[in-house]
C-alpha positions as CSV (number, residue, x, y, z in Angstrom):
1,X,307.3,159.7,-32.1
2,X,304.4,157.0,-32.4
3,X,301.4,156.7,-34.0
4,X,298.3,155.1,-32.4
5,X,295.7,153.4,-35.7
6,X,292.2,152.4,-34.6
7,X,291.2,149.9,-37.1
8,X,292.4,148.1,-40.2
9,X,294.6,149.1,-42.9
10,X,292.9,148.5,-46.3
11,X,296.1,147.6,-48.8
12,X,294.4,147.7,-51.9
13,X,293.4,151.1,-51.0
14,X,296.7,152.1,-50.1
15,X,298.3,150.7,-52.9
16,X,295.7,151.1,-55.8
17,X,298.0,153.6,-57.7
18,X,301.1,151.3,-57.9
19,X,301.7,149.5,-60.4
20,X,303.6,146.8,-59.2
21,X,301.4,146.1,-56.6
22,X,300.4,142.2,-55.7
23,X,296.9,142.1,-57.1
24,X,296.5,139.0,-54.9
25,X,297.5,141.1,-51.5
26,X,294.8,140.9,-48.7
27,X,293.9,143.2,-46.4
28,X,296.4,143.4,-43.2
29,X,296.5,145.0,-39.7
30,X,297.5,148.4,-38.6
31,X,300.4,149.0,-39.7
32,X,301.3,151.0,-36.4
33,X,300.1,151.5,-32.9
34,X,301.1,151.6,-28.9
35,X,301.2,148.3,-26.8
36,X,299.3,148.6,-23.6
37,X,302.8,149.6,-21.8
38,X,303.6,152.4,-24.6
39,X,306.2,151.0,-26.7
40,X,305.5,151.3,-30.3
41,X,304.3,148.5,-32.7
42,X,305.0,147.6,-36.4
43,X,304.7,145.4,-38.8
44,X,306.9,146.8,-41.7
45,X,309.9,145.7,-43.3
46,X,312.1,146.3,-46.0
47,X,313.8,144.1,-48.2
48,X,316.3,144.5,-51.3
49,X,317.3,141.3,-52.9
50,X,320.9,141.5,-54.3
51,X,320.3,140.6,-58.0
52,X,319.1,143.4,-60.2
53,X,315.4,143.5,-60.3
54,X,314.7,146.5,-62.7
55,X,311.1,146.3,-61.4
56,X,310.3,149.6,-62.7
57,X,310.8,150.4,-66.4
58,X,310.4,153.8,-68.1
59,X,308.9,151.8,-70.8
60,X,304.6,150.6,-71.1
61,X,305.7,148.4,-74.0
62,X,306.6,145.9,-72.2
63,X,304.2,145.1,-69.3
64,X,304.1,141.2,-69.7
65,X,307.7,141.6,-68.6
66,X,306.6,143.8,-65.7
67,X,303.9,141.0,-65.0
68,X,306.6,138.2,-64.9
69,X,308.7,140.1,-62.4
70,X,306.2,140.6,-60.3
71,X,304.9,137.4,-59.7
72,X,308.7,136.2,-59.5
73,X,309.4,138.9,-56.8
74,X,305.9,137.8,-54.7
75,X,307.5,133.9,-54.5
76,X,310.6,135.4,-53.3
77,X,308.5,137.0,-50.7
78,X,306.8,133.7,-50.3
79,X,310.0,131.5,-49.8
80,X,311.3,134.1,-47.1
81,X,307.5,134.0,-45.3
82,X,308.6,130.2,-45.2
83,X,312.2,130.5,-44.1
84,X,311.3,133.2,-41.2
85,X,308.4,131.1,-39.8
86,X,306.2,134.4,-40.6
87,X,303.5,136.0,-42.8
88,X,304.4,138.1,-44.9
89,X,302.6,140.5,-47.5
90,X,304.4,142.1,-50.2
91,X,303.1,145.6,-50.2
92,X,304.3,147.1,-53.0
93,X,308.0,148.3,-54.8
94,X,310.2,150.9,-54.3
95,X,312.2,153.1,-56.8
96,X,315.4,151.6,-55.2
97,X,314.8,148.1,-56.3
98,X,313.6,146.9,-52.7
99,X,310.0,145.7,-51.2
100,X,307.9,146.7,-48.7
101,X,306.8,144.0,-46.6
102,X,304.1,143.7,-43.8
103,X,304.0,141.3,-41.5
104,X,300.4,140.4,-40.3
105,X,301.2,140.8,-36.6
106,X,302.9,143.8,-34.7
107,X,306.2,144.0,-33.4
108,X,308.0,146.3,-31.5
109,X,311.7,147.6,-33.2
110,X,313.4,144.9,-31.5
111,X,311.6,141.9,-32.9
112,X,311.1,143.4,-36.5
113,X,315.0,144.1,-36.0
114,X,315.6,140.8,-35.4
115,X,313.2,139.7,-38.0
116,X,314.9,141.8,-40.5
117,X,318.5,140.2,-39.5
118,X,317.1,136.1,-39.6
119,X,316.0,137.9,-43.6
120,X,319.6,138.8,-44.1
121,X,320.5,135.1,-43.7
122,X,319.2,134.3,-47.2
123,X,321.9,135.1,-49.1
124,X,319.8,136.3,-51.6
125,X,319.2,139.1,-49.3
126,X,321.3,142.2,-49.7
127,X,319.7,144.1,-46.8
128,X,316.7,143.9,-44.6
129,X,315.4,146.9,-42.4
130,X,312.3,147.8,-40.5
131,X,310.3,150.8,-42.3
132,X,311.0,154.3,-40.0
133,X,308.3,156.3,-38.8
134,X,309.6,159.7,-39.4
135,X,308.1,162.9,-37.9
136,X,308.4,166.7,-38.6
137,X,311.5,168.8,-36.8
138,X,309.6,171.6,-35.4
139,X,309.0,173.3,-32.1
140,X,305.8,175.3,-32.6
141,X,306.0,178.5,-31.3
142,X,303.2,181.2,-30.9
143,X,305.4,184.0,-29.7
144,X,304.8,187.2,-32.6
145,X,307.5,189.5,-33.7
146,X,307.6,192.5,-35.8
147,X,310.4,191.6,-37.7
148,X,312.1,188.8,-39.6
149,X,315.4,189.1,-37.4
150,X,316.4,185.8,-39.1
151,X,317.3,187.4,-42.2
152,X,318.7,190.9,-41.2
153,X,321.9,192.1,-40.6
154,X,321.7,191.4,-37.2
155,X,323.9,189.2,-34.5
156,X,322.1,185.8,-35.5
157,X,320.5,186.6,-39.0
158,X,321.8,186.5,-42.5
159,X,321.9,189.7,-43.8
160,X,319.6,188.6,-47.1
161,X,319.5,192.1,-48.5
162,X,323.3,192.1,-49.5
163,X,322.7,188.4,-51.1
164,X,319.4,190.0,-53.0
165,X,322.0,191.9,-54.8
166,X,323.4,189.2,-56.5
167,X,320.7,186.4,-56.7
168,X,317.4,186.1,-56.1
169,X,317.0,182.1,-57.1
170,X,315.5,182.6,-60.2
171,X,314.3,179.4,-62.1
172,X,315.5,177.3,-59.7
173,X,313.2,174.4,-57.8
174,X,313.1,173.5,-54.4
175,X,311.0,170.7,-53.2
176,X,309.6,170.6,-49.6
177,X,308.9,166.9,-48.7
178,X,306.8,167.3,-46.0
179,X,302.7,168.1,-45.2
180,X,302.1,169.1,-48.4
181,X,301.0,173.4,-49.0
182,X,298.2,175.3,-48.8
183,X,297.5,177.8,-51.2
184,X,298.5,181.2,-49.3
185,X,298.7,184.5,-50.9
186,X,302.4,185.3,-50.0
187,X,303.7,182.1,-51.3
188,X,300.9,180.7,-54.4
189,X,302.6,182.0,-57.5
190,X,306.1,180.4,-56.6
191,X,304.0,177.0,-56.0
192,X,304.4,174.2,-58.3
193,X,300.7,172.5,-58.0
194,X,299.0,170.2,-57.7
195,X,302.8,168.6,-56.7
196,X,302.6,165.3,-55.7
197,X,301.1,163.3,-52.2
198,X,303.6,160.1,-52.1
199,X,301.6,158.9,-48.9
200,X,300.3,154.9,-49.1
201,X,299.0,154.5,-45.9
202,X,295.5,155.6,-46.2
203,X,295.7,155.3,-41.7
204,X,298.1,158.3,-41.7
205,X,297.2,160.2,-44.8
206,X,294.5,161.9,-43.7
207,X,292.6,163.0,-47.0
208,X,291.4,159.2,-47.0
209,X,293.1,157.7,-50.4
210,X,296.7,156.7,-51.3
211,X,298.7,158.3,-53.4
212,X,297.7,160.7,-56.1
213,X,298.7,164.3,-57.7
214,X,296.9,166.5,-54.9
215,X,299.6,167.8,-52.6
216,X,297.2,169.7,-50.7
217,X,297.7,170.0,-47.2
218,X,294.0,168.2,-45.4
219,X,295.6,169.3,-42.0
220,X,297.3,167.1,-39.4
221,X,294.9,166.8,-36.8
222,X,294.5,164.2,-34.3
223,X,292.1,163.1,-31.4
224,X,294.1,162.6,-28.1
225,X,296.1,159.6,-27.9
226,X,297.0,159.4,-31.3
227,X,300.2,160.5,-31.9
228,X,301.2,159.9,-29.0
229,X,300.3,157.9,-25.5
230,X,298.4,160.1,-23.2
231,X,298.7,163.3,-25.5
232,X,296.4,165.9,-25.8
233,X,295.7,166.0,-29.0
234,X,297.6,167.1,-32.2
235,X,296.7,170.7,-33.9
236,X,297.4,170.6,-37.7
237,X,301.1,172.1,-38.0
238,X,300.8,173.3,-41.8
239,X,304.1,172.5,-41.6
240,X,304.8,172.2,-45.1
241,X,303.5,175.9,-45.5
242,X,305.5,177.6,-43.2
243,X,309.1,175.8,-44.5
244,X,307.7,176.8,-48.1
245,X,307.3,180.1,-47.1
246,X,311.0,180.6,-45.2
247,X,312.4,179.2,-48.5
248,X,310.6,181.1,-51.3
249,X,307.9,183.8,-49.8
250,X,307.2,186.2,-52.2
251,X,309.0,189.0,-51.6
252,X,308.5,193.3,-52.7
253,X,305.0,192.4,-53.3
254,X,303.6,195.0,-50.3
255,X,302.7,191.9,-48.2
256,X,303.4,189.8,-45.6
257,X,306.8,187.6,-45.3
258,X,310.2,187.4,-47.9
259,X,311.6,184.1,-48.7
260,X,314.9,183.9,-48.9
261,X,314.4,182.6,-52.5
262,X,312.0,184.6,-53.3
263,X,312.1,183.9,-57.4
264,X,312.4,180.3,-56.5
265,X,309.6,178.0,-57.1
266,X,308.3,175.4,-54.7
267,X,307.2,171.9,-55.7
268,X,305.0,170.3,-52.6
269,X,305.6,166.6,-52.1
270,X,303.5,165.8,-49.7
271,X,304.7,162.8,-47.3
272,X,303.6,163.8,-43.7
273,X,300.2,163.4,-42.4
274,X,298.2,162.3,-39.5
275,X,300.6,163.6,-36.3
276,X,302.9,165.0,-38.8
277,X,304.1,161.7,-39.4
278,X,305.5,159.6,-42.3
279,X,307.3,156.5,-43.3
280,X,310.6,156.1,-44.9
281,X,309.4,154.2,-47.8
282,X,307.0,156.7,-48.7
283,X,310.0,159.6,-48.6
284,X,312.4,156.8,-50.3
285,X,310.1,157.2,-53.3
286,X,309.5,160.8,-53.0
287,X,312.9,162.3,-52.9
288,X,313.7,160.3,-56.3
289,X,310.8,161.7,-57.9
290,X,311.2,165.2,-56.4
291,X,315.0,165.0,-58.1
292,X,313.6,163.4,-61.5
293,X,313.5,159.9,-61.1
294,X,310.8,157.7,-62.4
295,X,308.8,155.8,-59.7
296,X,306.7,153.5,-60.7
297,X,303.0,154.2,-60.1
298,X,303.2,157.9,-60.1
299,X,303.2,160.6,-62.8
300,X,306.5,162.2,-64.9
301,X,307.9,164.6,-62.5
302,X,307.8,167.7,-64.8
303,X,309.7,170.2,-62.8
304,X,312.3,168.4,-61.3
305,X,313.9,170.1,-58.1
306,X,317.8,171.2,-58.0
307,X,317.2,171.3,-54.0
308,X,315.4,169.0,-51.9
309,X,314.5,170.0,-48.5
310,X,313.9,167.7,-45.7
311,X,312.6,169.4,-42.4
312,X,311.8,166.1,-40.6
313,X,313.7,163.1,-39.0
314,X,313.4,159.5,-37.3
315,X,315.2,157.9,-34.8
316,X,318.0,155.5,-36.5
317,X,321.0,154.9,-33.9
318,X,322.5,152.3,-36.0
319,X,323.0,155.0,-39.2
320,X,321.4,155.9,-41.6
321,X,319.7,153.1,-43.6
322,X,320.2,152.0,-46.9
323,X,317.0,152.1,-48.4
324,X,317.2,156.1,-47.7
325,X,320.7,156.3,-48.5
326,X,320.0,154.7,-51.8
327,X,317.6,156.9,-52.3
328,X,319.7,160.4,-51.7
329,X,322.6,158.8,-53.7
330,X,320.4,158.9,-56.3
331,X,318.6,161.9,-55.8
332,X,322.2,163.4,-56.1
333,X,323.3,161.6,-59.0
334,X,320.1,163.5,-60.7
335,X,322.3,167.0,-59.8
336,X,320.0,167.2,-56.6
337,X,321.2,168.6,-53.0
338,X,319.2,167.6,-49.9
339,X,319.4,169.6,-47.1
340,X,317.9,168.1,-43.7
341,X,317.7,168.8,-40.6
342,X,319.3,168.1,-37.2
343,X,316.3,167.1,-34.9
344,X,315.4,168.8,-31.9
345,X,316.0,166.9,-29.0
346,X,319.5,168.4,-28.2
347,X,321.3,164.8,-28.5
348,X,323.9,163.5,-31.1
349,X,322.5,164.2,-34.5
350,X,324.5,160.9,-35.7
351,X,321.1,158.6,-34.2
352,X,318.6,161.4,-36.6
353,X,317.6,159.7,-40.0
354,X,318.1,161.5,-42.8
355,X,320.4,164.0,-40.4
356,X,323.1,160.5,-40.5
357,X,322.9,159.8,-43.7
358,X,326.0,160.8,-46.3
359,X,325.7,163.3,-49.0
360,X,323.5,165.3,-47.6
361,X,323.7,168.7,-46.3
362,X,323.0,168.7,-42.2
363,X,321.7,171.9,-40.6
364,X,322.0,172.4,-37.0
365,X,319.4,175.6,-35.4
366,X,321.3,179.3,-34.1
367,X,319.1,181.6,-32.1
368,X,319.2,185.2,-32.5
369,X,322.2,186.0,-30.6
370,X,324.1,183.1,-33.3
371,X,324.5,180.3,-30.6
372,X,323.1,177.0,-30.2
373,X,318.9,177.0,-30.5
374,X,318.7,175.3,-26.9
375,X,317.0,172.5,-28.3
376,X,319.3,171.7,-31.7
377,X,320.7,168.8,-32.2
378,X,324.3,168.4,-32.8
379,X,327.4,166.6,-33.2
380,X,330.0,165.6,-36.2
381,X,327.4,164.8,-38.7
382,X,326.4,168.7,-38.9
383,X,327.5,170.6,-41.9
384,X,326.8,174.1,-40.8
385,X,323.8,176.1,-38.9
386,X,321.4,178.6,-39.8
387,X,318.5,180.4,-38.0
388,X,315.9,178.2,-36.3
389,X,315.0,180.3,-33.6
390,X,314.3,179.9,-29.8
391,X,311.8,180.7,-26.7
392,X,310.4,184.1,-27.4
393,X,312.5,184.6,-31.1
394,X,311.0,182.2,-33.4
395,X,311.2,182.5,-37.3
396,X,308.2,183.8,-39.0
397,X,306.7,182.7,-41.8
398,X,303.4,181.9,-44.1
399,X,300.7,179.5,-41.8
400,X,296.9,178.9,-41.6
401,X,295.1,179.8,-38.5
402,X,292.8,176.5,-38.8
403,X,293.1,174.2,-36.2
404,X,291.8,171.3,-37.7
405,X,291.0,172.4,-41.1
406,X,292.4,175.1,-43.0
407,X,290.9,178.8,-42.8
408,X,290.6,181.2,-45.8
409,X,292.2,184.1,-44.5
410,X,295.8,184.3,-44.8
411,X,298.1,183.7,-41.5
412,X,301.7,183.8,-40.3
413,X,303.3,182.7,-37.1
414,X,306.0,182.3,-35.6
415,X,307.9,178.5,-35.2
416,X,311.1,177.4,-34.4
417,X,312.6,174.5,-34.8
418,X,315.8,172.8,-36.8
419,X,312.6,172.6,-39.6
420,X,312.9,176.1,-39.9
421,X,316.6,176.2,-40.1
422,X,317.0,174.0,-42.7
423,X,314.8,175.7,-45.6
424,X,317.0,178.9,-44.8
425,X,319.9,176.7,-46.4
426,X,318.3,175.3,-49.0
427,X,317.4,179.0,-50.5
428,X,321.0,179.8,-50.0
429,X,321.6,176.8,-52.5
430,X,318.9,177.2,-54.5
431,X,320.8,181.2,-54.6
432,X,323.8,179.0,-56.1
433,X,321.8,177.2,-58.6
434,X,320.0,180.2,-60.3
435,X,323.8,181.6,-60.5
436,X,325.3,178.2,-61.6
437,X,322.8,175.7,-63.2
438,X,325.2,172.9,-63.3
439,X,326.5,173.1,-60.1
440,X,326.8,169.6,-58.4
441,X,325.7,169.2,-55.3
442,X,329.0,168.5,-53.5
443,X,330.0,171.8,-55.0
444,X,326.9,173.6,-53.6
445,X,327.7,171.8,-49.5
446,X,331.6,172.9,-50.4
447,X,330.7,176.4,-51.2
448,X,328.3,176.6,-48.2
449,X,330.4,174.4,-45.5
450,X,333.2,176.5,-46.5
451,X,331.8,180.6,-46.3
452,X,329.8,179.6,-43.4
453,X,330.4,182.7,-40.5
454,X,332.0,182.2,-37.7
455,X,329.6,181.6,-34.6
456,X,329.2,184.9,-32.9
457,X,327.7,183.0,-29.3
458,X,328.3,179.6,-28.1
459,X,327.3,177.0,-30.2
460,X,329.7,173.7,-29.8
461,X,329.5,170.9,-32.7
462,X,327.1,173.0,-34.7
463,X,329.3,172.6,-38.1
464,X,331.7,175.4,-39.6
465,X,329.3,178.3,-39.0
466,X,326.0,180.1,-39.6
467,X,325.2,179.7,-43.3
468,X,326.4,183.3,-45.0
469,X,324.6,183.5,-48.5
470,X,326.5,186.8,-49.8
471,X,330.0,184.8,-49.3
472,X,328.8,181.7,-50.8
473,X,327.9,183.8,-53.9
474,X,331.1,185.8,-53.9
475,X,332.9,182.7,-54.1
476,X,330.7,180.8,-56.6
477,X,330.8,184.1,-58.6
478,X,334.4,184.7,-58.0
479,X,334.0,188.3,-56.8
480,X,335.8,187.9,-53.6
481,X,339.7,187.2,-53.1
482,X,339.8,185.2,-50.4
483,X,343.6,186.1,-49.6
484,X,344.8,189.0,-50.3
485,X,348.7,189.6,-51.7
486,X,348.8,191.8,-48.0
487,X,347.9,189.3,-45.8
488,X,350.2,186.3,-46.3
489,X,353.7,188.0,-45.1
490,X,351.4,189.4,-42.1
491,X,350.7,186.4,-39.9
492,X,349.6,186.5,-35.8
493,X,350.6,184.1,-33.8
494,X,348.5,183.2,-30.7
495,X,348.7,186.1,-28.0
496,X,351.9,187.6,-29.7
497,X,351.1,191.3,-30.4
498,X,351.8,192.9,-33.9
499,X,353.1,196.8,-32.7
500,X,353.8,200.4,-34.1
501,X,351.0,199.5,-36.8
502,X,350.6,202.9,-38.9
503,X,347.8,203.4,-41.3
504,X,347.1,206.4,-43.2
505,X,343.6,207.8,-43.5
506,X,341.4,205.5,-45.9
507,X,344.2,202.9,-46.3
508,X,343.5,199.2,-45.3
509,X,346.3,196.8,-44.0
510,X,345.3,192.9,-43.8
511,X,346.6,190.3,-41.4
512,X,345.4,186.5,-40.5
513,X,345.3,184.2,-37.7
514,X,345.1,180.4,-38.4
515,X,342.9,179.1,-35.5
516,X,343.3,175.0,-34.6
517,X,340.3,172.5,-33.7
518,X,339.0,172.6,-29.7
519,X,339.7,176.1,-29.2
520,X,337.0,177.9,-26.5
521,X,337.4,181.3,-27.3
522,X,339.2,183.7,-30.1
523,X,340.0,187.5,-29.4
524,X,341.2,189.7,-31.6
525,X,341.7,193.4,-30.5
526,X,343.5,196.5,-30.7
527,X,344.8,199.4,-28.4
528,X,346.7,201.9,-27.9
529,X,348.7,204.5,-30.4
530,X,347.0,207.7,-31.6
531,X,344.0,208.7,-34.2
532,X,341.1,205.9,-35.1
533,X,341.7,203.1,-36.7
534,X,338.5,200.6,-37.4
535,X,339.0,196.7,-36.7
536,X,337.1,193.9,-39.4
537,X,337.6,190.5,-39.1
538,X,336.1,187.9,-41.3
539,X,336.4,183.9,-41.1
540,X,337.8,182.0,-44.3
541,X,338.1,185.1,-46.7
542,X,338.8,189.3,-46.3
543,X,336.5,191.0,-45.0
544,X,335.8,194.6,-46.8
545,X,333.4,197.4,-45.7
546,X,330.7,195.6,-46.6
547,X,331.3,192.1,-45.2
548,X,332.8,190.6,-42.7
549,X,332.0,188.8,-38.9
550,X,332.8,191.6,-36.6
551,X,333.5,195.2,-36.8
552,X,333.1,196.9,-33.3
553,X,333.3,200.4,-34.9
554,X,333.8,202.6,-32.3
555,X,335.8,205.7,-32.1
556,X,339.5,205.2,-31.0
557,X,341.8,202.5,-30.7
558,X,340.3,200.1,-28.3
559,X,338.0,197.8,-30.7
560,X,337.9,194.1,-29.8
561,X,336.1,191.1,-31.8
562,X,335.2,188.0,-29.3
563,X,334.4,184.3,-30.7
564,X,333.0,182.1,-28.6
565,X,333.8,178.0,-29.8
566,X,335.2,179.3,-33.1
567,X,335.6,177.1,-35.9
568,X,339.0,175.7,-36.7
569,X,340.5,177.7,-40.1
570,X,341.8,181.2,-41.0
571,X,340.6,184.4,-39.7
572,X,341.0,187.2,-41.2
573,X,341.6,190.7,-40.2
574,X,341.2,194.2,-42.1
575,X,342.7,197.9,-40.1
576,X,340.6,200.5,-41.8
577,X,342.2,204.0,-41.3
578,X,339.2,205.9,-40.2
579,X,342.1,208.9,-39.3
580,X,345.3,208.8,-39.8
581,X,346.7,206.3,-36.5
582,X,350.3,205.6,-35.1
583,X,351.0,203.3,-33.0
584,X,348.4,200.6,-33.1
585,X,348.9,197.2,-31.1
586,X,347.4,194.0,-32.8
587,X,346.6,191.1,-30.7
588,X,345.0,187.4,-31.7
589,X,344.6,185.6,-29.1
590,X,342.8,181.9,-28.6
591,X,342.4,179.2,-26.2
């Protein structure tokens, strides 16, 4: 996605609140717009010089030292402008130690590529990168539905009300970088405000200033042919509002939507604006202040966030860069996890930025029967999937009915997208931080990855399953044995039947399967003998009464549990004696 600017870009503006702007900057050019044949234009660049710069100090003692560094990072600037045959402005600092640079003529991503690499011949230079345009992951939707499916015990959803029974995310904050919030009535009290609005570019903001403590979404609207070439026009999304609202709603208060942390709290940092559109820099900066970092130019983040949620993407095939991969590594070292999404253009997520970056948490988009959301990415960068939603099932959740700009009467609709997926798994972590404070973040994608259900449809390189909240708490609370004393001498091996089973009425007997990569399909069934015996079968742990994958549950013998591309791993399988049953054949069977 693109972004068309009418107009100059006032930098002073843009960059009044940092300080360690360039006082000395002029004004420069869009920073962004479409060449007359459509292929999109910029002028931004960052740079990271290898020697420590410690441009931003927690200290105000000591600006003359600030001052110096300043001026000594602008002639660096300077001697590159001269070594690169280009003009160059030094925009302003990042937390990671690098610059932003503008160039004062526009380039499309092969030139400023190319620019970037002739930068990375000073070897002074420890990396050089054009600034990403990033965009949100949604697929709007306006298709209504009584019910949230997505977090029912249904095929596809994830049966919240047996989770609510052991955590409800209680003093635990997830931030939402994304359009900022508005102040509806299902989701206001779990709102952190005013938040924070890390937008600089006053072209793409669209509440007119830089940044400042107003999170407040102003709405996304566009005129035709600005977001894109030829569009239509752009609706405001209140995107930001309707991911809050998936991840913490407010929930038994006789209204509206639940969140899925609904005792969570939600900090808006708002980065996405005109278009739903934002730039790397700008979320380099955020999600190190959303996790507790100090950036310079902006306020002492107060309430720093245990999750980070990122429901928006750009297009990087070469990987993820390393001024956002600096920027999660520390994010993470603060004790944060950052959950993002795949993308929805059905491709390789490993070309998605932040989706290809490492450390963080990648979530993929089921529909409501548990396969692949039609237009969910994919690939070997995905960690696991959770509900996004498709044609004519989309995920409901708290919205404004303004077009332009927001109304006063509350709203919900229905959206799908990999956006919506991905705040479903960061209340699911933000479940494991209210249980477990000092949980690190590699424990909380562990945990997740590894109690993720089995896929119940089709859905091929989505990660090790739909995200299962109640088994990620049983393990982090150690309530559930994941192999029972029964079940290791009691092995299936693939399409060999287990025969004359016998269980008595109310006694339980356990087997497993161990299921290798590529397999298409898993079956797992019984038949034949006499009475009624009841089939569970549960991926990575026992199942009980109360949990598992599949139980058919239907009177007789003849119950059978089908997996369509199953993850690789253990299955396991519980015979309930419903009556007293003789006889019983026990098949696992994959290919």
């Amino acid at each position: 996605m693109s972004i068309k600017i009418h107009g100059g870009l006032n930098c002073l503006m843009a960059a009044a609140a940092m300080f360690m702007t360039v006082t000395s900057v002029q004004a420069a050019g869009p920073d962004a717009q479409f060449a007359d044949d459509g292929t999109f234009l910029s002028n931004r660049l960052i740079v990271k010089y290898k020697e420590p710069q410690n441009t931003v100090l927690n200290s105000s003692a000591i600006v003359e030292q600030l001052e110096a560094q300043q001026q000594e990072i602008k002639a660096r600037v300077d001697q590159i402008a001269q070594e690169v045959g280009e003009n160059l402005t030094l925009m302003r600092q990042l937390k990671t130690g690098a610059s932003l640079i503008q160039t004062d003529e526009l380039k499309n991503q092969y030139e400023l590529k190319q620019l970037a690499n002739k930068m990375m011949q000073d070897p002074a230079v420890e990396y050089a990168e054009p600034d990403i345009l990033y965009h949100a992951s949604m697929v709007p939707n306006d298709t209504r539905y009584q019910y949230q499916w997505n977090l029912q015990d249904t095929t596809g959803g994830m049966n919240m009300p047996s989770a609510w029974n052991l955590a409800n995310g209680q003093g635990v904050v997830i931030a939402v970088l994304d359009t900022g919030y508005l102040p509806h009535a299902d989701l206001i009290a779990n709102l952190i405000i005013p938040g924070y609005d890390m937008i600089g570019d006053t072209e793409i903001s669209a509440d007119g200033n830089g940044r400042d403590s107003d999170a407040l979404d102003p709405g996304s609207w566009a005129q035709p042919g600005v977001c894109a070439q030829g569009d239509n026009g752009h609706n405001s999304s209140w995107h930001g509002t309707h991911v809050s609202g998936i991840a913490a709603a407010l929930a038994n208060n006789g209204m509206g939507v639940a969140g899925v942390a609904y005792n969570a709290r939600i900090l808006p940092v708002r980065v996405l604006g005109t278009c739903d559109f934002g730039w790397m820099s700008d979320f380099a900066d955020a999600v190190i202040w959303a996790a507790g970092g100090n950036v310079s130019g902006t306020p002492e983040n107060l309430n720093p966030a245990q999750v980070i949620n990122l429901s928006l993407g750009g297009s990087s095939p070469n990987g993820c860069s390393q001024t956002q991969q600096q920027a999660i590594n520390q994010a993470r070292a603060l004790g944060a996890t950052v959950v993002v999404a795949a993308g929805n253009a059905n491709i390789d997520a490993r070309t998605i930025e932040p989706a290809n970056c490492s450390g963080v948490i990648t979530v993929a988009a089921t529909n409501a029967d548990g396969g692949k959301a039609s237009y969910s990415n994919y690939g070997s960068v995905i960690d696991l999937s959770a509900p996004g939603g498709d044609s004519g099932q989309g995920i409901l959740s708290t919205l404004n009915g303004g077009q332009r700009y927001a109304e006063d009467q509350p709203y919900y609709e229905y959206y799908m997208g990999t956006s919506m997926a991905t705040p479903h798994v960061s209340g699911v972590a933000a479940l494991l931080y209210s249980v477990k404070p000092n949980i690190t973040p590699d424990e909380v994608e562990s945990i997740l990855v590894s109690t993720a259900r089995p896929f119940p449809a089709n859905c091929s390189q989505c990660g090790s399953g739909i995200v299962d909240p109640t088994a990620a708490l049983q393990v982090l609370l150690g309530q559930t044995q994941t192999s029972p004393d029964n079940v290791d001498d009691d092995v299936l091996s693939n399409g060999i039947s287990k025969t004359d089973i016998s269980v008595n009425l109310g006694e339980q007997v356990f087997y497993r399967v161990e299921v290798p990569s590529g397999v298409s399909t898993l079956d797992i069934y019984t038949e034949g003998g006499t009475g009624d015996i009841d089939l569970y079968v549960r991926y990575g742990m026992a199942p009980d009464n109360d949990s598992y994958d599949c139980r058919p549950y239907v009177y007789g013998n003849q119950e059978r549990c089908s997996f369509n591309s199953p993850s690789s791993g253990v299955y396991y399988i519980m015979l309930d004696g419903y009556s007293r049953s003789r006889n019983v054949k026990l098949t696992a069977q994959y290919q």
